[in-house]
C-alpha positions as CSV (number, residue, x, y, z in Angstrom):
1,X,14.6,13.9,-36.6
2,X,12.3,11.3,-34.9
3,X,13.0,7.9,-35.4
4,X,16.4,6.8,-35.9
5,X,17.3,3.9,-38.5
6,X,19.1,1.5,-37.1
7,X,21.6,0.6,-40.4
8,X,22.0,-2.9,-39.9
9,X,22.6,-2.6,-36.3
10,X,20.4,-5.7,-34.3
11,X,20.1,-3.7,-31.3
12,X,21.4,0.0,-30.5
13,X,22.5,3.3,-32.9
14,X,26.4,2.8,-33.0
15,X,28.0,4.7,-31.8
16,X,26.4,4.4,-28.5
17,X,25.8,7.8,-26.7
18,X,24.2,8.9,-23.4
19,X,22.2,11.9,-25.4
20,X,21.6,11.6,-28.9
21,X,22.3,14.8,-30.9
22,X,19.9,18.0,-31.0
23,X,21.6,19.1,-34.2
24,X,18.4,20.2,-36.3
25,X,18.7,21.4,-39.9
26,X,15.2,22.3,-41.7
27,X,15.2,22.3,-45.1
28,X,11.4,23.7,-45.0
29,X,10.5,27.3,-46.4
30,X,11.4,30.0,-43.2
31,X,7.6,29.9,-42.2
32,X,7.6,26.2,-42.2
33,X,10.3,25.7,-40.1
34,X,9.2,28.5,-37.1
35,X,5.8,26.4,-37.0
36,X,7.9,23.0,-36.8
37,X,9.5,24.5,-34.1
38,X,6.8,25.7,-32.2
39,X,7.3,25.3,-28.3
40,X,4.6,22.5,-28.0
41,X,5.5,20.7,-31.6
42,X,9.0,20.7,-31.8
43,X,10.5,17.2,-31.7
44,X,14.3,18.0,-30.7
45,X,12.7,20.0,-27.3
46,X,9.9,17.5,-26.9
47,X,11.6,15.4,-23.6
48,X,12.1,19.2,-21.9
49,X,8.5,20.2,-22.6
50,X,6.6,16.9,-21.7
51,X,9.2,14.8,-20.0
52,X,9.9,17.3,-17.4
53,X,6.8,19.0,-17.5
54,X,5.8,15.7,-15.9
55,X,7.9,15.1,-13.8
56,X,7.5,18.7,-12.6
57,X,3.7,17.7,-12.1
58,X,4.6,14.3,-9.9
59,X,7.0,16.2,-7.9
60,X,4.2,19.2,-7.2
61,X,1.9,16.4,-5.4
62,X,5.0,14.9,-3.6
63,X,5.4,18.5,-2.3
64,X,2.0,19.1,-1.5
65,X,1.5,16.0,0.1
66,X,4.9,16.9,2.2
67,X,3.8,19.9,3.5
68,X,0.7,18.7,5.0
69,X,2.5,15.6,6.3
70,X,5.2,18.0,8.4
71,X,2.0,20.5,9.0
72,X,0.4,18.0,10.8
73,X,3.4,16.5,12.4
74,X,4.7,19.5,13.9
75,X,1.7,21.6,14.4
76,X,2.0,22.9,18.2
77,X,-0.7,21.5,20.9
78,X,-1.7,24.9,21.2
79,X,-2.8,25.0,17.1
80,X,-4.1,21.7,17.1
81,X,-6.6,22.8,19.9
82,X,-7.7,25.3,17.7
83,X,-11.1,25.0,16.3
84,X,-10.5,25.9,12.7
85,X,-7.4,23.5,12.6
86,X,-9.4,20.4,13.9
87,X,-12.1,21.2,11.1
88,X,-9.0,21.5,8.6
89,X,-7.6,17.9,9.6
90,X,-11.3,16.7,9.5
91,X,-11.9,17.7,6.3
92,X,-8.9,16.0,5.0
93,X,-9.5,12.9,7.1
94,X,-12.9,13.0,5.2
95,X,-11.5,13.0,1.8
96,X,-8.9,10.0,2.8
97,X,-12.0,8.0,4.6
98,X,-15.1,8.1,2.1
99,X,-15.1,6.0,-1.0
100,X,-17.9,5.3,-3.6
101,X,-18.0,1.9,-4.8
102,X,-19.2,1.0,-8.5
103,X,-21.2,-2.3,-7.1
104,X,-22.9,-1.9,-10.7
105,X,-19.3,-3.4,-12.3
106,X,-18.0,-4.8,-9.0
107,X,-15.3,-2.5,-8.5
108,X,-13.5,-1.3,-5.5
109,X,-13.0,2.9,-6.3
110,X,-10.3,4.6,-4.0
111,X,-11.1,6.7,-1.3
112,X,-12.8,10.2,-2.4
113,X,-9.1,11.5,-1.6
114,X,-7.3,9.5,-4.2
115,X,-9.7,9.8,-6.5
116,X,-9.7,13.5,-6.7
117,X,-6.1,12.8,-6.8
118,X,-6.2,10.9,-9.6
119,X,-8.8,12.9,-11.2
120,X,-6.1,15.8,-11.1
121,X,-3.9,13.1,-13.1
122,X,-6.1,12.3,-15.6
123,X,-6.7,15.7,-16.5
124,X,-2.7,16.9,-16.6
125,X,-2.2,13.9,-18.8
126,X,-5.3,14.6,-21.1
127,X,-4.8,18.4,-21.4
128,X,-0.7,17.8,-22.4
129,X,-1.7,15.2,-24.7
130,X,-4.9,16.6,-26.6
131,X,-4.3,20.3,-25.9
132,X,-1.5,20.6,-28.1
133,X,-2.4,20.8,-32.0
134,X,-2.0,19.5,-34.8
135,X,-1.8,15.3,-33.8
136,X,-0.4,14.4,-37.2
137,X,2.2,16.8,-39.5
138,X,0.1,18.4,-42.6
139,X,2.3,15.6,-44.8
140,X,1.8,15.3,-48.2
141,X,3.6,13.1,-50.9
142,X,6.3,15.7,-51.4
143,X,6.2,18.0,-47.9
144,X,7.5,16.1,-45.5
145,X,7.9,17.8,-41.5
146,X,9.0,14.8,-39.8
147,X,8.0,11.1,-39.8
148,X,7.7,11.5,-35.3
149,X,3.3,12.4,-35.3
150,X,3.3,15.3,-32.3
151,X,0.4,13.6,-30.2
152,X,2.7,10.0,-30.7
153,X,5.9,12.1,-29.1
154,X,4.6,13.8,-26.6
155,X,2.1,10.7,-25.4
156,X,6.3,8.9,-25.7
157,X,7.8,11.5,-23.8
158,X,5.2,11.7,-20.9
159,X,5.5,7.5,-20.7
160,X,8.6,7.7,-20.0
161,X,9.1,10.3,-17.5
162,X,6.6,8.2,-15.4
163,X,8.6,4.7,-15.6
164,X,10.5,6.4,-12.0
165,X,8.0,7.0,-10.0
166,X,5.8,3.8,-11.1
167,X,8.7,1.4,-10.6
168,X,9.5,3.2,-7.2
169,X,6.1,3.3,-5.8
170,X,5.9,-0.1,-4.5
171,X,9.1,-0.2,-3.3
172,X,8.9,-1.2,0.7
173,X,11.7,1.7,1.5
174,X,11.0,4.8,-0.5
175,X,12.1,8.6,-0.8
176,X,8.5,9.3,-1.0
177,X,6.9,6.9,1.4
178,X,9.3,9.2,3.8
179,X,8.7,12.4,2.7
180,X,4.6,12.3,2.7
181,X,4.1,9.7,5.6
182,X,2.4,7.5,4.0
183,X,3.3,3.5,4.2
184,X,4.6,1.6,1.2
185,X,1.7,-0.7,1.1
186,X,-1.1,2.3,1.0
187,X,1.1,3.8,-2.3
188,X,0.1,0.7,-4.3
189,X,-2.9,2.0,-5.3
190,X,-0.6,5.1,-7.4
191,X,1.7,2.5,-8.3
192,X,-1.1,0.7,-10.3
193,X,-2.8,4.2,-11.6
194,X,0.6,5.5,-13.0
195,X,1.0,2.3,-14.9
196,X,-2.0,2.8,-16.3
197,X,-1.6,6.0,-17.7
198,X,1.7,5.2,-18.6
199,X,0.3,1.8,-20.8
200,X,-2.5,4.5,-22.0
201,X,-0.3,7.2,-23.4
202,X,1.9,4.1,-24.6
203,X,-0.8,3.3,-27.1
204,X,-1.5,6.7,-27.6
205,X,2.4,7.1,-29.0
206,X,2.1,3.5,-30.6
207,X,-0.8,3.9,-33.4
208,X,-0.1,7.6,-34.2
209,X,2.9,5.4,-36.1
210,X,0.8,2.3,-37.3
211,X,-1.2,5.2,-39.4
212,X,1.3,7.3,-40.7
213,X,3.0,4.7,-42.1
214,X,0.1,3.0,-43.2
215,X,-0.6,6.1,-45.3
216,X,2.9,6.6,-46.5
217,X,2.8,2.5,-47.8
218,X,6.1,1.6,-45.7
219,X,4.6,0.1,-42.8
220,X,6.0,-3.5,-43.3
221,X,9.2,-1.8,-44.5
222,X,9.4,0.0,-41.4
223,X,8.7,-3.8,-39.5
224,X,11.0,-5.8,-41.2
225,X,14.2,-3.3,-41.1
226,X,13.7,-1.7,-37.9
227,X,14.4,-2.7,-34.2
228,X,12.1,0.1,-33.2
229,X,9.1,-1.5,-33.7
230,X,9.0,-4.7,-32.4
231,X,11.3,-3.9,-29.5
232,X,8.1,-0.9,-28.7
233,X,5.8,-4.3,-29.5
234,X,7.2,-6.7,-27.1
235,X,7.8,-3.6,-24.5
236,X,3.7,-2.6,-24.7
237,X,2.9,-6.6,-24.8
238,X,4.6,-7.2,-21.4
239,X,3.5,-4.0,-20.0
240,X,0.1,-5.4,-20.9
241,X,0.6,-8.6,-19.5
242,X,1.4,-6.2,-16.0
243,X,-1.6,-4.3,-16.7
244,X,-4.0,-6.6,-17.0
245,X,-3.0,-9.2,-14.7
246,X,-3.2,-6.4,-11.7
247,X,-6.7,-6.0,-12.1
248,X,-8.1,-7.9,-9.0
249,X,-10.5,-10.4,-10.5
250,X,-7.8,-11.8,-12.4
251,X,-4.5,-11.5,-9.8
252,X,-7.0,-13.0,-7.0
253,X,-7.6,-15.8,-10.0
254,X,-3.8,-16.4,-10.5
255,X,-2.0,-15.1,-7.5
256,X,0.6,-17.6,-7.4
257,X,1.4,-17.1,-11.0
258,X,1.3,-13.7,-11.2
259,X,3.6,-13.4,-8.7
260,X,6.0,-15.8,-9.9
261,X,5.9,-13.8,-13.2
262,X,5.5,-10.3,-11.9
263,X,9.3,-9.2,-12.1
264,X,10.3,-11.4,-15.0
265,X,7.7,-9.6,-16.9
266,X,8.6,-6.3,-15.6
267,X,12.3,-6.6,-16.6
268,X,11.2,-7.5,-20.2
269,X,9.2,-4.4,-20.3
270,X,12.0,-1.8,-18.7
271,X,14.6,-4.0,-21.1
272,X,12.9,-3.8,-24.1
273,X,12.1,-0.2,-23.6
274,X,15.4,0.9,-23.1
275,X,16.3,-0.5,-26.1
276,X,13.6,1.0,-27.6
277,X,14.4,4.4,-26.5
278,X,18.0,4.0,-28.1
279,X,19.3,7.3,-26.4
280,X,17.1,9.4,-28.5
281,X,17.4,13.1,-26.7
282,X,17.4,12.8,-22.8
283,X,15.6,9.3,-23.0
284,X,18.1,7.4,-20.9
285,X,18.2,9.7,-18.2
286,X,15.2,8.2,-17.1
287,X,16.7,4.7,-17.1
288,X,19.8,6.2,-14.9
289,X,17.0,7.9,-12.0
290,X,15.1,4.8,-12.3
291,X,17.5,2.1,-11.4
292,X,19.6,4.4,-8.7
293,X,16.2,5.3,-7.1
294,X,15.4,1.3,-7.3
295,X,18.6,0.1,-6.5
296,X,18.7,2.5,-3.5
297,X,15.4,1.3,-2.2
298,X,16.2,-2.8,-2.7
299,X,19.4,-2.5,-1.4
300,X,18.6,-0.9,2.4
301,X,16.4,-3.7,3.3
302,X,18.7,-6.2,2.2
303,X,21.6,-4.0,4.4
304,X,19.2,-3.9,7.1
305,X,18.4,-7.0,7.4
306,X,22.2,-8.2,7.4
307,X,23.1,-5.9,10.0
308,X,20.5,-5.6,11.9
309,X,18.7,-8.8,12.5
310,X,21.3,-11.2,10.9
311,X,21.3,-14.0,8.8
312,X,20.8,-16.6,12.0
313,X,17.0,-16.2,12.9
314,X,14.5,-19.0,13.0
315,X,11.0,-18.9,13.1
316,X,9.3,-21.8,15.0
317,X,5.6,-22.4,14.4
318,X,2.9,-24.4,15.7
319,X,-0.9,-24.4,15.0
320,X,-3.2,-22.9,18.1
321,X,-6.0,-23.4,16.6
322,X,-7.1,-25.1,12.8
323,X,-7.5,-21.8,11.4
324,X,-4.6,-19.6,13.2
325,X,-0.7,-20.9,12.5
326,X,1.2,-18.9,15.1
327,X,4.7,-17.9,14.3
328,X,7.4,-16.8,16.7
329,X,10.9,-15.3,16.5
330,X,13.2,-14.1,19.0
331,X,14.7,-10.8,18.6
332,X,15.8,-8.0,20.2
333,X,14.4,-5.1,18.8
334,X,11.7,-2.2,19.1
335,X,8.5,-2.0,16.9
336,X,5.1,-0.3,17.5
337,X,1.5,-1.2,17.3
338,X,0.0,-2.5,14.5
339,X,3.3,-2.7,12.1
340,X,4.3,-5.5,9.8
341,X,7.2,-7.4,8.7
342,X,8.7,-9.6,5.9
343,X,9.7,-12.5,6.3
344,X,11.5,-14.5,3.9
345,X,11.8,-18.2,4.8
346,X,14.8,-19.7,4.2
347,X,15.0,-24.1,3.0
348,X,11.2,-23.5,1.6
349,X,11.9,-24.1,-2.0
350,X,10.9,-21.4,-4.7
351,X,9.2,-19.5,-1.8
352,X,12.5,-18.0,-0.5
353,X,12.7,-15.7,-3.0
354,X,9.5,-14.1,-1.9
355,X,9.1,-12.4,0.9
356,X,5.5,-12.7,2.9
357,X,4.4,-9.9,4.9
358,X,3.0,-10.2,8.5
359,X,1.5,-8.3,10.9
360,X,3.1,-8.3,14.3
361,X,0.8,-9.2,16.9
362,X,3.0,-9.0,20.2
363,X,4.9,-5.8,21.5
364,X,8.6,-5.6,23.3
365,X,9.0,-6.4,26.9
366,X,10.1,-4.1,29.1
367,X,13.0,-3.4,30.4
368,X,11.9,-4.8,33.6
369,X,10.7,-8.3,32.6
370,X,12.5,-11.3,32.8
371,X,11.5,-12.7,29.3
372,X,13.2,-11.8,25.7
373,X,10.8,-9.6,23.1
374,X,9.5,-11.6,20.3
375,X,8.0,-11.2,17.3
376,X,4.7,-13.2,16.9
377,X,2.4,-13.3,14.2
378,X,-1.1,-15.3,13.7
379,X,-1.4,-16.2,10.1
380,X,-4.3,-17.9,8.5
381,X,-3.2,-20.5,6.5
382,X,-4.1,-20.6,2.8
383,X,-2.4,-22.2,-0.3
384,X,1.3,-21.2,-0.9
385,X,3.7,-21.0,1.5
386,X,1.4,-20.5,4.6
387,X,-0.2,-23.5,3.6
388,X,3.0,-25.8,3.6
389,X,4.1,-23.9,7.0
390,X,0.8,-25.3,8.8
391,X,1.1,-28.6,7.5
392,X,4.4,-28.8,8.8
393,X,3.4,-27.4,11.9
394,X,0.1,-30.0,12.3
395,X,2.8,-32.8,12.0
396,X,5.7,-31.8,14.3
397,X,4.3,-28.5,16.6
398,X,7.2,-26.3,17.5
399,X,9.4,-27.4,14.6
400,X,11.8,-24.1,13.1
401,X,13.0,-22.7,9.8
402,X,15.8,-20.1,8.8
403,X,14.2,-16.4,8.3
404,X,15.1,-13.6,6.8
405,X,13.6,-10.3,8.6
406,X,12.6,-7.4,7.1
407,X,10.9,-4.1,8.6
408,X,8.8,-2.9,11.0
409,X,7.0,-1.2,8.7
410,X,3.4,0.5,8.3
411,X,1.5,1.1,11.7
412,X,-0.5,3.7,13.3
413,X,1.1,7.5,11.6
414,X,1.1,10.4,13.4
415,X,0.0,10.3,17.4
416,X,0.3,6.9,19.4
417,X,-3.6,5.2,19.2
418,X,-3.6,5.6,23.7
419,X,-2.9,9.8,23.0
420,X,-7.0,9.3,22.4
421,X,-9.6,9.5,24.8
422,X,-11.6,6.1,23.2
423,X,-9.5,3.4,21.5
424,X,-11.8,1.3,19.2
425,X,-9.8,-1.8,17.6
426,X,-11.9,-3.9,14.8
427,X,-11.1,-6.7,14.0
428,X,-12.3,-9.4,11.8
429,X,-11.0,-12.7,10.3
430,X,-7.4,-13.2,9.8
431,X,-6.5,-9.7,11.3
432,X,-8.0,-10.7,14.7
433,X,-4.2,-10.7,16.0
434,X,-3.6,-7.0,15.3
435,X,-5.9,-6.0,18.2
436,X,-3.4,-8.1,20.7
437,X,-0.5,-5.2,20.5
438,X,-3.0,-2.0,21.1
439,X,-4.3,-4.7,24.3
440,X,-1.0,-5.4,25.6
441,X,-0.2,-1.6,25.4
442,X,-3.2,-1.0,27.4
443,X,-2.4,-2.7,29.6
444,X,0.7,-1.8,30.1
445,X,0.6,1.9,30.5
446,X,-2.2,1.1,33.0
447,X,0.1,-0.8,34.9
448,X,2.9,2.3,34.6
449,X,0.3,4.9,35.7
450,X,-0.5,2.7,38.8
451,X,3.1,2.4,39.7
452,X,3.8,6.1,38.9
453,X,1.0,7.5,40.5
454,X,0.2,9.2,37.6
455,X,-3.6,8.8,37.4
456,X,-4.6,11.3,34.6
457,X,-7.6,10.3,32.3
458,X,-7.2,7.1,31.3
459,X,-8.0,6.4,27.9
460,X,-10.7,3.4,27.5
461,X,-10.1,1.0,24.7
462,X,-13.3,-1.0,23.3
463,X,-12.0,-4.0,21.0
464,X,-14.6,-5.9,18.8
465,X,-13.4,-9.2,17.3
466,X,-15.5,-11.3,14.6
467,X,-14.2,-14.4,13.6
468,X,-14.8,-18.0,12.0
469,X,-12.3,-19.5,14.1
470,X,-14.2,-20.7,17.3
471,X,-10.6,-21.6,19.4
472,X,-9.7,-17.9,18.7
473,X,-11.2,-17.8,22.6
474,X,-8.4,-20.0,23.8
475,X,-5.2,-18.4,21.8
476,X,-5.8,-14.7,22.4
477,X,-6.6,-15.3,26.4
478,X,-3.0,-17.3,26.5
479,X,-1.5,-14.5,24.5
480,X,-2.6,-11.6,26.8
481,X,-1.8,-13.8,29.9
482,X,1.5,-14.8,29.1
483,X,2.0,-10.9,28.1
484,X,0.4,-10.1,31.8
485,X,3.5,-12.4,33.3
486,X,6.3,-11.9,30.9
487,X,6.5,-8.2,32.3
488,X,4.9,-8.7,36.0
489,X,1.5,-7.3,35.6
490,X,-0.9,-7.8,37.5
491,X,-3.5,-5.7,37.2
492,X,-6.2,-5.0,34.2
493,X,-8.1,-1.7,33.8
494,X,-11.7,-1.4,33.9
495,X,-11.3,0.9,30.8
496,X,-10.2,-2.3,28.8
497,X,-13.3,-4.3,26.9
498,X,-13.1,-7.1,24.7
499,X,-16.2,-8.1,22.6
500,X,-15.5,-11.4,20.3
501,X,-18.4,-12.6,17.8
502,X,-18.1,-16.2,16.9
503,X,-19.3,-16.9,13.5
504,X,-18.1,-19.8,12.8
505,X,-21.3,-21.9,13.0
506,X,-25.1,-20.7,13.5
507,X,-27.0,-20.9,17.3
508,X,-30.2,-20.9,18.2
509,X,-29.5,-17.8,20.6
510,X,-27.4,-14.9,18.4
511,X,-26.6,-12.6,21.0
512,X,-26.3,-14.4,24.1
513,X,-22.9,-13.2,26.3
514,X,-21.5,-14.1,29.4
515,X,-18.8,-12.2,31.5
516,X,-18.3,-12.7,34.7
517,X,-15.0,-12.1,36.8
518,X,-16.1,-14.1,39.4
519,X,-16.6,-17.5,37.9
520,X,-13.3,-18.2,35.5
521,X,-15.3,-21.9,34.5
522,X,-18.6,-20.7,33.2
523,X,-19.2,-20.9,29.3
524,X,-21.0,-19.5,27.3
525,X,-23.1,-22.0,25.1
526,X,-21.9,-24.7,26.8
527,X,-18.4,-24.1,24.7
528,X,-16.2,-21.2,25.3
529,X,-14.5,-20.0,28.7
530,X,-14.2,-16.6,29.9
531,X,-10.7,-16.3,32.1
532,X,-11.5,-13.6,35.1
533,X,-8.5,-12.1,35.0
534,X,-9.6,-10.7,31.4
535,X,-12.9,-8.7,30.7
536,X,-13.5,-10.8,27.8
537,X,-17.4,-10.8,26.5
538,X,-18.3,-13.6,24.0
539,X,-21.5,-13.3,21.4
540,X,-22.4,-15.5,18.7
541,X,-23.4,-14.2,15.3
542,X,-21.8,-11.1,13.8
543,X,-21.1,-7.7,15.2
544,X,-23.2,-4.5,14.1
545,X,-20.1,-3.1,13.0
546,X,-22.0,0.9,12.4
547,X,-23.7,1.0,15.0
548,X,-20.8,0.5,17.1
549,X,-18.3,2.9,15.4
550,X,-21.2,5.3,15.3
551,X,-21.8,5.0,19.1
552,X,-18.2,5.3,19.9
553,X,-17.8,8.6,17.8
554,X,-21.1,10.2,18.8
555,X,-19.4,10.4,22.2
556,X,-19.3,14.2,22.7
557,X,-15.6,16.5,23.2
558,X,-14.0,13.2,23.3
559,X,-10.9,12.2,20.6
560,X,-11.5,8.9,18.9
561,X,-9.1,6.9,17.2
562,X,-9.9,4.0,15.4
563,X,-8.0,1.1,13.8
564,X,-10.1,-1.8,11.5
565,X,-8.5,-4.6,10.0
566,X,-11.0,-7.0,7.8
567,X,-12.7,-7.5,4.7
568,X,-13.2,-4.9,2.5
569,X,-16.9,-4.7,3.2
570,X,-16.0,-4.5,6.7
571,X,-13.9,-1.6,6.3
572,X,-16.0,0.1,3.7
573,X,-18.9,0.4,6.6
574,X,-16.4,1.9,9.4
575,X,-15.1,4.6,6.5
576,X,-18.2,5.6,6.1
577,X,-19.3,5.9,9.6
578,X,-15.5,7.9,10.0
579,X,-16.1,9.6,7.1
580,X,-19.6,10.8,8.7
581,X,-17.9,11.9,12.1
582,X,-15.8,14.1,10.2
583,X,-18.5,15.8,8.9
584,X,-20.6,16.0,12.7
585,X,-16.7,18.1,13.4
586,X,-16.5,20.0,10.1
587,X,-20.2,21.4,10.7
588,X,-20.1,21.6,14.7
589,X,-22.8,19.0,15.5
590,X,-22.6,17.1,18.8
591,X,-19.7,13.8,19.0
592,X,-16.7,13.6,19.1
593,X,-14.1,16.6,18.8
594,X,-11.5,14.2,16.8
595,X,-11.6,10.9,14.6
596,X,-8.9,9.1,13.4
597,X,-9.1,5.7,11.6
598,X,-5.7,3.3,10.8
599,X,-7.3,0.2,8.2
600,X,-5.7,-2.5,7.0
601,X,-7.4,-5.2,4.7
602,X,-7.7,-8.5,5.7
603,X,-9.9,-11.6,4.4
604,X,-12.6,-12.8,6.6
């Protein structure tokens, strides 16, 4: 029972088995033995009670999560119009929007959504761990029911059946990124939680050990002549190392590094585990689902960028402005508003093997134009690999590197943003480029609807921009004009209204704007030009960012939908103002009928 000796062997029970034997013979008294094989304390059973029972558990919230995710998707127009369903969706939205924030200890808590979520977690793992009795065998110096503590076992059992699902999370093509709907990048957050309670119920199994062995004198014995131990040891150390180095003071701290060291660490951890496992029961069955569901999910980007995009790419790059690097690649295929990609860039050293994501700020041509689609991204330089690109760029503009793609992935879910009465794009800092898709599509189905004389409500889209960079002026109007004659446009809706808030440097007049169609040459503040072909307003100082998602969803019987990219204090204020209009549509107040926010982080 329990723990296996290992006999002289430095690494694994010989001979080596898939399962380990369920052979059980109790030598106890009749009565003894039942209890020792109660349903909740019997070791031989333990990875079918907890193992499964938790796996059962993750599987339930995939399911839930799935049904609401094909609910939603293929609810009929004449359901959705319903008033009971838009309340249904708004309450949901209202759980995924509003967050709490602990400014008290400076950290970021998840939306109220995920924390219930994770809430629900917490309390499966604490009832399966404490709610079984007793925590330690009634041993005594000459009744012995095992040397395996029950609370140690189960808190094993449980740790294990969640190595699956935590290594999988992340992953950038998942099984349950494509059953729920949600993006890769927006599981992260589970992907650090289930580590956590997996490190959690690790030392919960770990000291359970320490103390029964302290109390039968052997501990050092056990050390010394066991690969159990220490292979459990330097498994919990690097998991540990993972841990802690997630938490964001620290991995903003050591970025670089922690990267560099993220997977190295992670297959000492799965390594050492498995050895530490030793095929006890079912244990390796977990090892089998993990890597197929890994190896699965690494190896269809790396098929899909082969055959798809090829291995011939380059990505030319020249600095528009001294805080925007702009990065361009030719391609020829389809992508959607406000998706990113990978890009892996090949002859840069130790940064190849990374690959950076990027949001794609350009959209296909048509099938009309004359020009080729190509993917263009505005990246703010930092240290790292952006940082090398844009020195290289300042030195010799246009110049080209190998790239690997990878994606489109991410972007609006559900309905297309223009399905909504009143677009509202925020954007702030280095995410100012992720309004120029959701522009170009503007204008672009204004320009169909003109040609088709199809002149049903046009949607209007209101796009705020607050940035540092105080040529961002000069690069978006280029972008949006050489969009305008890549595919033959000529005209731009009056429904189309861009706001841009310079604040890169203070002015004696904060709010002063100038638009005027007529008179292409006139600045505003002496510095900045306003193109007339392009309702372009330009303020200085910051935008009141609640005020103007509050305006745009007070707007009554209209749909809203909303996408913000920015800081995290940026985002945290449109939530809440989201998070608010759900409420006016839960209750029946005046505003809009239906809200719906997209928000990606970005740095200011």
């Amino acid at each position: 029972m329990d723990h296996m000796e290992m006999e002289g062997t430095p690494w694994l029970d010989q001979p080596v088995m898939l399962h380990s034997s369920r052979a059980d013979t109790c030598k106890l008294s009749p009565a003894q033995c039942a209890y020792r094989q109660g349903h909740w304390r019997y070791w031989y059973e333990a990875d079918h009670v907890y193992a499964l029972s938790t796996v059962y558990f993750f599987i339930a919230v995939i399911v839930v999560c799935l049904i609401g995710f094909c609910s939603h998707r293929l609810a009929p127009a004449s359901v959705r119009e319903k008033a009971w369903w838009r309340k249904l969706v708004a309450s949901i939205r209202f759980l995924s929007y509003r967050r709490y924030d602990l400014t008290a200890v400076w950290w970021h808590v998840p939306s109220l959504g995920v924390s219930l979520l994770l809430i629900v977690g917490a309390v499966f793992f604490l009832a399966m761990t404490l709610g079984p009795q007793p925590y330690y065998w009634p041993n005594t110096r000459t009744l012995n029911y095992g040397g395996s503590p029950p609370i140690a076992t189960r808190a094993g059992w449980m740790s294990l059946a969640c190595l699956p699902f935590m290594i999988i999370l992340p992953t950038k093509a998942n099984m349950i990124a494509s059953l729920t709907g949600v993006s890769h990048e927006r599981l992260i957050v589970f992907h650090n939680w289930v580590g956590w309670a997996m490190f959690a119920l690790a030392l919960v199994h770990t000291f359970p050990f320490i103390v029964f062995h302290i109390w039968k004198g052997d501990m050092v014995t056990q050390w010394n002549t066991s690969v159990v131990y220490w292979t459990g040891v330097v498994a919990l150390i690097a998991q540990a190392y993972l841990q802690f180095f997630s938490l964001r003071f620290i991995r903003d701290r050591f970025y670089e590094f922690f990267k560099a060291t993220h997977f190295l660490a992670a297959l000492i951890f799965v390594l050492f585990f498995f050895i530490h496992c030793d095929f006890r029961l079912s244990s390796w069955d977990y090892f089998i689902a993990t890597g197929v569901l890994y190896t699965l999910s690494f190896l269809y980007p790396q098929v899909r960028t082969f055959f798809e995009f090829g291995l011939s790419r380059r990505a030319s790059f020249t600095m528009v402005s001294d805080l925007a690097l702009k990065v361009t690649i030719p391609i020829d295929t389809a992508w959607r508003p406000g998706q990113h990609m990978f890009l892996r860039f090949v002859h840069m050293g130790l940064h190849a093997f990374t690959a950076h994501p990027f949001t794609i700020c350009s959209l296909p041509v048509t099938r009309d134009s004359t020009g080729n689609s190509k993917l263009v991204f505005y990246v703010h330089p930092r240290g790292g690999v952006t940082g090398r690109l844009a020195k290289a760029a300042a030195q010799r503009p246009g110049f080209s590197v190998p790239v690997l793609l990878d994606g489109p992935y991410g972007g609006v879910q559900g309905r297309p943003l223009y399905t909504y009465d009143h677009n509202l794009i925020i954007a702030c800092g280095a995410g100012a480029g992720l309004s120029l898709p959701f522009v170009m599509e503007s204008l672009l189905r204004s320009a169909w609807q003109a040609r088709t004389g199809k002149k049903k409500f046009v949607n209007k889209i209101q796009v705020v921009i607050a940035t540092r960079d105080m040529q961002l002026v000069q690069w978006y109007e280029e972008a949006l004009l050489e969009y305008l004659e890549e595919n033959g446009l000529e005209m731009v809706p009056d429904s189309l209204d861009i706001l841009i808030y310079q604040t890169g440097r203070p002015t004696s007049k904060p709010n002063s704007t100038s638009k005027d169609p007529e008179r292409p040459d006139e600045k505003v503040n002496g510095d900045y030009q306003v193109v007339k072909r392009l309702p372009i307003s330009v303020f200085t100082g910051r935008p009141d960012i609640a005020t103007v998602v509050r305006d745009a969803t007070l707007q009554r019987g209209l749909s809203v939908g909303i996408v913000a990219c920015g800081p995290k204090e940026v985002l945290k204020i449109v939530q809440d103002e989201a998070a608010a209009a759900q409420l006016r549509v839960v209750s029946s107040k005046s505003g809009a009928r239906e809200v719906y926010l997209h928000s990606e982080v970005f740095s200011w």
